[in-house]
C-alpha positions as CSV (number, residue, x, y, z in Angstrom):
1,X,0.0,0.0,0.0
2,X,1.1,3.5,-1.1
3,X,-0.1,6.6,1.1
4,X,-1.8,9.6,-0.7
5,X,1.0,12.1,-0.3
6,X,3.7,9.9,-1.8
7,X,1.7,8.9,-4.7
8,X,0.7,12.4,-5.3
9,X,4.1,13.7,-4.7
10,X,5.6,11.5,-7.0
11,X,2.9,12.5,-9.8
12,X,3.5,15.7,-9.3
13,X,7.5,15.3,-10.0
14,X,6.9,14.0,-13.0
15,X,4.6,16.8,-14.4
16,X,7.6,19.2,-12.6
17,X,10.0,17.5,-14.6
18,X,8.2,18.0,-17.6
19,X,7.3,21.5,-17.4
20,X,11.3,22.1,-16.5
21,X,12.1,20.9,-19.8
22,X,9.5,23.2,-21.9
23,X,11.0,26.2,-19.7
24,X,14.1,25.0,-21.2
25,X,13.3,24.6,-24.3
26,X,11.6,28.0,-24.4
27,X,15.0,29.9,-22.8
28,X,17.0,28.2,-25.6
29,X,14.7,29.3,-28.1
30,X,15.0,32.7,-26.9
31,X,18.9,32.8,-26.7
32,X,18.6,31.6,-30.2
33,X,16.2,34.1,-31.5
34,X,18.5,37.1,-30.0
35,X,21.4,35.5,-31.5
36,X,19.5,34.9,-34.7
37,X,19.0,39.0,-34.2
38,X,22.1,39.8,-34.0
39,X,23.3,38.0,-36.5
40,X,20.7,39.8,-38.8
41,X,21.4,43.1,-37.7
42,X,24.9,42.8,-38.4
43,X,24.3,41.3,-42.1
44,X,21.8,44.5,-42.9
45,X,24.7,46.6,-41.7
46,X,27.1,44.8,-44.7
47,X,24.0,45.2,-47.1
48,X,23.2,48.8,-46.6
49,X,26.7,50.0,-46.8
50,X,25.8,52.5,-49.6
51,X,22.7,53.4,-48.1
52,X,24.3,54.1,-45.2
53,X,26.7,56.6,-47.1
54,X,24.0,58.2,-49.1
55,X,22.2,59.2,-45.2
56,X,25.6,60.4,-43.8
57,X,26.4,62.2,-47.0
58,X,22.7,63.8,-47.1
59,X,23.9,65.3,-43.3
60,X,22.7,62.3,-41.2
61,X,24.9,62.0,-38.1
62,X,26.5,59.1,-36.3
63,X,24.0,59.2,-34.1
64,X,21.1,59.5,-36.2
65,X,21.8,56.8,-38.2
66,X,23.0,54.5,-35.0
67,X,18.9,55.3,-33.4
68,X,17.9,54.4,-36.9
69,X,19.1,50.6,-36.8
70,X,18.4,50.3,-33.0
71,X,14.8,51.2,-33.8
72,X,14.1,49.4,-36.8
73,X,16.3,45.9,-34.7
74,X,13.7,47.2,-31.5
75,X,10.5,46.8,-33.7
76,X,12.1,43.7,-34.9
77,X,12.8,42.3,-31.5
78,X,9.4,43.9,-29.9
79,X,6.9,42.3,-32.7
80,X,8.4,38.8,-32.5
81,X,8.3,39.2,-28.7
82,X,4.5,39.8,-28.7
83,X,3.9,37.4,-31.1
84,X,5.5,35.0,-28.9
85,X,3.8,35.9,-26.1
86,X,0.4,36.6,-27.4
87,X,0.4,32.6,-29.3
88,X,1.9,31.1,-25.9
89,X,-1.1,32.7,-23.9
90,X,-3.2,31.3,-26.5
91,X,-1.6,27.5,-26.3
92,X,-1.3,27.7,-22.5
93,X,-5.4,28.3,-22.5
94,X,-5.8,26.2,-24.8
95,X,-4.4,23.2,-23.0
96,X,-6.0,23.9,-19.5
97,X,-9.3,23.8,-21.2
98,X,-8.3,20.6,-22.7
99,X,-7.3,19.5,-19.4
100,X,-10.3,20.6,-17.8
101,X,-12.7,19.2,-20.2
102,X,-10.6,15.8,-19.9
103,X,-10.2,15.4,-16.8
104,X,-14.1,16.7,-15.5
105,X,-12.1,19.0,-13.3
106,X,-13.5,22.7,-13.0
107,X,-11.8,23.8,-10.4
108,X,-8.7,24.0,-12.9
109,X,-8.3,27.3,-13.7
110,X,-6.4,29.4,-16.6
111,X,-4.0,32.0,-14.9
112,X,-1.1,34.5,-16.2
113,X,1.8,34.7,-14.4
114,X,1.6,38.3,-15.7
115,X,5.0,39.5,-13.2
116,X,7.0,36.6,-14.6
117,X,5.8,37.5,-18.5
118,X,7.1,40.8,-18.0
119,X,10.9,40.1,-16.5
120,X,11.1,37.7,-19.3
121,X,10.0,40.1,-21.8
122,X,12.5,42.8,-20.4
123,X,15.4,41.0,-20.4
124,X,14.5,39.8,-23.8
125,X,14.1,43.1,-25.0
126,X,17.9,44.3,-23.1
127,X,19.8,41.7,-24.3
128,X,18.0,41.9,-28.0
129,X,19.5,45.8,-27.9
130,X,23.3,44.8,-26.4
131,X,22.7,42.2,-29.7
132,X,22.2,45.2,-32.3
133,X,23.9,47.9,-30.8
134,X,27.2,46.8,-32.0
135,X,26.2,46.4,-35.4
136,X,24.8,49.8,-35.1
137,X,27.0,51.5,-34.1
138,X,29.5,50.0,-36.8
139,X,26.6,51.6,-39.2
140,X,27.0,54.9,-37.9
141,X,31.1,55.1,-38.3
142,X,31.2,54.3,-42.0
143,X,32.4,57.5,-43.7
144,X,30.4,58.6,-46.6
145,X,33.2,58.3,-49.1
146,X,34.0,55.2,-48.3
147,X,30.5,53.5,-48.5
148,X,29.8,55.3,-51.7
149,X,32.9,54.0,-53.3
150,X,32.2,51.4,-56.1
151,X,33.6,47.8,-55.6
């Protein structure tokens, strides 16, 4: 004979275990996707080169045109974010009505861990930036004579 606490305890392990390797698996997707950022932001710096020169000839400064690629990377970075978060809020209820309706169990109920959502999607959102900023800022020292050359 098993008592109640053990069996439930030992249940409950294995849906702990279970829901530590989705956490996982959703913290390596998000290193991934920022490196996948960067990696992007850098290659538009190499393939705007002569657009680049044409704004800093036209009187653009370093600055301006470093803001320029952090905003467009931030939209980037921001959209995928929500879309992330907006289709995870939609699978996670999703699958506690499933569970509900499965299991006959309304006391189940859907909730957002809405101070947990947020960290996540501010740390996302800082290390997305420390990702583009160096390729920004490599954008905003190309000298205008130099970017407009011909190769």
């Amino acid at each position: 004979a098993e008592g109640l606490p053990e069996a439930f305890e030992e249940q409950f392990g294995a849906f702990r275990g279970f829901v530590s390797i989705l956490l996982g698996f959703m913290g390596l997707g998000v290193v991934v996707g920022i490196a996948g950022l960067g990696v992007v932001s850098t290659r538009a710096v190499v393939e705007r080169r002569q657009q680049i020169g044409v704004l800093r000839a036209i009187g653009y400064r370093r600055g301006m045109v470093q803001l320029s690629f952090l905003l467009e990377f931030s939209f980037v970075a921001l959209l995928g974010t929500a879309i992330g978060v907006v289709l995870g809020l939609i699978l996670g209820y999703q699958a506690v009505t499933d569970i509900r309706a499965e299991e006959a169990n309304e006391t189940l109920r859907f909730s957002v861990p809405w101070l947990q959502i947020i960290v996540i999607i501010s740390l996302t959102y800082l290390f997305s930036l420390l990702a583009t900023y160096l390729p920004a800022r490599q954008a905003s020292r190309i000298y205008p004579a130099e970017a407009l050359r011909y190769e």
